[in-house]
C-alpha positions, 0 to 999 in steps of 0.5 A: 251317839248311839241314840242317833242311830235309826231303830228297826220299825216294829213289827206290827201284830196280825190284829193291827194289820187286819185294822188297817186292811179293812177299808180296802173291803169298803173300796173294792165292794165299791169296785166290785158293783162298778165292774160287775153292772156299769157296762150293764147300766150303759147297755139299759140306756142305750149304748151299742156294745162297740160303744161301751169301752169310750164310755169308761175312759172318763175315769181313768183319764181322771185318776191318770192324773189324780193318783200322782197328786193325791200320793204327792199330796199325802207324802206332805201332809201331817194333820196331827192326830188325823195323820198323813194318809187317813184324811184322804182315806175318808174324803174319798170315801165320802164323794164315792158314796154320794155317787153310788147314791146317784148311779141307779137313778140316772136317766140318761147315757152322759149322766151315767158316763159322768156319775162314773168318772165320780166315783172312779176319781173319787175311789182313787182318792181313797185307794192311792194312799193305802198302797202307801201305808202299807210301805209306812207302817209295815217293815219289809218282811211284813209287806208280803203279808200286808198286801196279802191281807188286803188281797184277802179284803178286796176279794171279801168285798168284791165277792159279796159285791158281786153276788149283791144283784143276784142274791135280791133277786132271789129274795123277790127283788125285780132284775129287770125293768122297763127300756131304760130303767135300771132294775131294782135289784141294780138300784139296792146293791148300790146304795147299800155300796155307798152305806159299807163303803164308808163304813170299811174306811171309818173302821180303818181310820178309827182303829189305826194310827201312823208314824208322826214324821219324828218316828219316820226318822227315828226309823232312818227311813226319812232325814233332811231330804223329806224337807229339801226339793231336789229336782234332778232333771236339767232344765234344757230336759224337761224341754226337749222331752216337751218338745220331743212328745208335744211334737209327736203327740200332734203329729200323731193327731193331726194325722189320724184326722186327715186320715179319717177325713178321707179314708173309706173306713175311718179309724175309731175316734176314741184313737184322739185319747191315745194321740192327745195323751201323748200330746199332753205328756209333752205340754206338762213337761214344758210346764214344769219346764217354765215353773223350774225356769222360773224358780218354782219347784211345785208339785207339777215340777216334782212329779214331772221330775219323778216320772224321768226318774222312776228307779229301775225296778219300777220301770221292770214291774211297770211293763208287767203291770201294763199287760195285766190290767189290760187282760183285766179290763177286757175281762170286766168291759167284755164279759156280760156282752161276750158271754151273752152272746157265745152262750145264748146268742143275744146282744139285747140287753133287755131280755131275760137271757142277757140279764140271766147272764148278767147276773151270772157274770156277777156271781162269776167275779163273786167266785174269782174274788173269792178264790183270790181272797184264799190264795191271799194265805198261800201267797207268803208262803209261796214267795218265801219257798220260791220268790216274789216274781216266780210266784207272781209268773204262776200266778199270771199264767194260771189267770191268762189260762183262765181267760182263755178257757172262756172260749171253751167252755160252752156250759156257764157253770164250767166258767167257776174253773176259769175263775179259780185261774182268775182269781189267783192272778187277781190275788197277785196282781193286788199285793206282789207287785207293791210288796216286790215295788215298796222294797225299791221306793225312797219313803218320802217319795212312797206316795207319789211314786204308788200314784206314778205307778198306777199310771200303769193302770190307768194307760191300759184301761184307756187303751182298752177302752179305745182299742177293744171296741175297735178290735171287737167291731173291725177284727171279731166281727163282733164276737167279743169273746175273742177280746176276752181271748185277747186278754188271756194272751196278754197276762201271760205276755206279763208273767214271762216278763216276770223272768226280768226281774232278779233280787226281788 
């Protein structure tokens, strides 16, 4: 009987947790060329600033729906030697780099939009299941630090990203370029993203193996459940919540378009994506809805399943996630044109001060991410002296201040301090809440539930999307340094919601 009983699984040696974080470098230098030059690349082909937040939204409406399916995907795969997680590490990184390939030799505004919802979609292919291998292969005690390293990696890469445009430049490669034409030293960071993507998530893939399924359970983490299909919702459930959000997703939309038929002043079309979100919530509901009726329990039935029954821990973390990403996302979209136009006056995204400023944007997220890759050391040590929410309040608060300072600092070179605040939310964002959310998950549902969670970042993203260029164009009056305000305000809405979690 006593060999029956689950062992503890094995601490993992800084040697091997450094290994197994080293693809997040090659993810997020990907991350970091998109965030830094996209809204630059669709301002040279032509879009209006109020334009820009729609143009992104093909991305995250992409991986709103890749993130379950890849984590669901994951936690029933086993190929052997190749593993459960790692296969999807190398797909992603694989379509990721063909599109960095692309993205500079676009021509035309459609192309860059659907080149971005390539590699956002193809990013999150690699990224989703890192989220659970760190739940996999690391106890509990250790998690903290896993995510902390691969903090530490994603500001390495992002930093380095970042400064790639400025740093050519500097070496005598062209920053800017004809009406239309992405500029050389924008063309270079690219593919040299494409090269080092591949080759982070290589070097993970090669130096790290993972638990076979006999070892998942010898460690009690996994039994007969990981086999069984158990779905908890009612059948009459799934329809009523189909019902229930179907109807109200068309109403929503019907209304919004009677209305833009007749009002003066027409609200932003980009408001369908919220109202045909609501709508396709319910339409999936009812389709999992007629599989559960007729006997099959698919991955659509799963995954609905789980999303009526996200542990309350989740649901806590989720809201907190919501209001982060969404003062991020209006940092990323926002910052070239905003900063453009408080510090030098300019909205035309081919003169030397708006390019300046782009390139100066680029070394001010170097400096973010980089100040988050050295708070990655102090976060251990912070959640051991207090807690994992008190350190994640703090650390929101100092990134909310951060945002906000945008406003008051009227010379680019004080912006380095906003970017201390920044950088030690970003550091935060990227490990306390898996670290507080891989204690609440069943492991055999570790990858669906990290690909569920992320819905939390992609529904801000797409309402950042649709409602800042409303908010920029109708309530700002075009100044969009309020919208970085903005988003100040809303990451300390999400470290006071940190006060709601106990035990963690």
């Amino acid at each position: 009987m006593q060999d029956s009983l689950p062992i503890s699984k094995p601490k993992l040696s800084l040697g091997q947790i450094i290994n197994m974080s080293v693809g997040f470098f090659g993810i997020q230098f990907a991350f970091g060329l998109q965030n830094a030059n996209v809204s630059r690349i669709f301002q040279t082909l032509g879009a209006k600033i109020e334009e820009i937040p729609i143009l992104w939204i093909a991305a995250p409406l992409t991986g709103l729906l890749i993130q379950p399916i890849i984590g669901h995907m994951s936690d029933r795969t086993w190929l052997g030697k190749l593993g459960r997680r790692r296969p999807y590490f190398m797909a992603g990184a694989i379509f990721a780099a063909l599109a960095l390939f692309v993205f500079p030799g676009v021509s035309a505004l459609w192309m860059a939009a659907v080149t971005l919802w390539v590699l956002d979609a193809s990013i999150n292919i690699s990224m989703e299941p890192f989220r659970a291998f760190v739940g996999d292969m690391l106890p509990d005690e250790q998690r903290t630090a896993g995510f902390a390293m691969q903090s530490f990696f994603i500001g390495l890469g992002a930093v380095i990203s970042s400064i790639l445009p400025y740093m050519l430049t500097a070496f005598g490669i062209s920053n800017t370029a004809e009406p239309g034409i992405i500029p050389d030293s924008v063309r270079i960071s690219f593919i040299t993203g494409a090269i080092v993507f591949v080759v982070a998530i290589s070097y993970t893939v090669f130096t790290t193996k993972e638990y076979s399924p006999d070892e998942m359970k010898s460690f009690g983490e996994t039994g007969e459940e990981e086999h069984t299909t158990t779905i908890k919702t009612a059948l009459k459930s799934f329809y009523r919540k189909g019902l229930m959000w179907a109807l109200a997703g068309a109403v929503l939309t019907a209304f919004l378009f009677f209305y833009n038929q007749n009002a003066a002043q027409p609200l932003e079309k980009e408001l369908y994506v919220l109202t045909g979100g609501v709508l396709a919530f319910g339409l999936f509901q009812l389709l999992a809805g007629g599989f559960y009726s007729a006997g099959k329990k698919n991955g659509m039935v799963e995954v609905m399943d789980d999303l009526n029954h996200l542990p309350v821990t989740m649901k806590k973390l989720a809201i907190v996630q919501f209001f982060s990403w969404f003062a991020l996302f209006a940092m990323w979209i926002y910052s070239t044109p905003a900063l453009a136009q408080h510090l030098y006056g300019t909205t035309d995204a081919s003169s030397p001060e708006y390019n300046r400023i782009g390139n100066w944007v680029g070394v001010l997220f170097a400096w973010y991410n980089g100040f988050a890759a050295l708070f990655a050391f102090l976060l251990p040590v912070l959640a051991k002296k207090f807690s994992r929410p008190s350190t994640h309040l703090i650390a929101l608060l100092a990134g909310g201040l951060g945002l906000i300072s945008f406003y008051l600092f009227k010379n680019e070179n004080f912006l380095i301090i906003s970017m201390a605040g920044v950088g030690f939310a970003w550091s935060s964002i990227l490990a306390m809440p898996y670290s507080m959310l891989t204690q609440s998950l069943p492991q055999h549902k570790m990858g669906v539930y990290m690909g569920i969670f992320n819905f939390f970042i992609v529904i801000p993203q797409i309402l950042a999307a649709t409602l800042l260029g409303f908010f920029t164009k109708n309530i700002f009056d075009g100044n969009a340094i309020y919208t970085i305000v903005l988003g100040g305000c809303s990451m300390i809405v999400a470290a006071l919601l940190n006060l709601r979690l106990k035990g963690l």
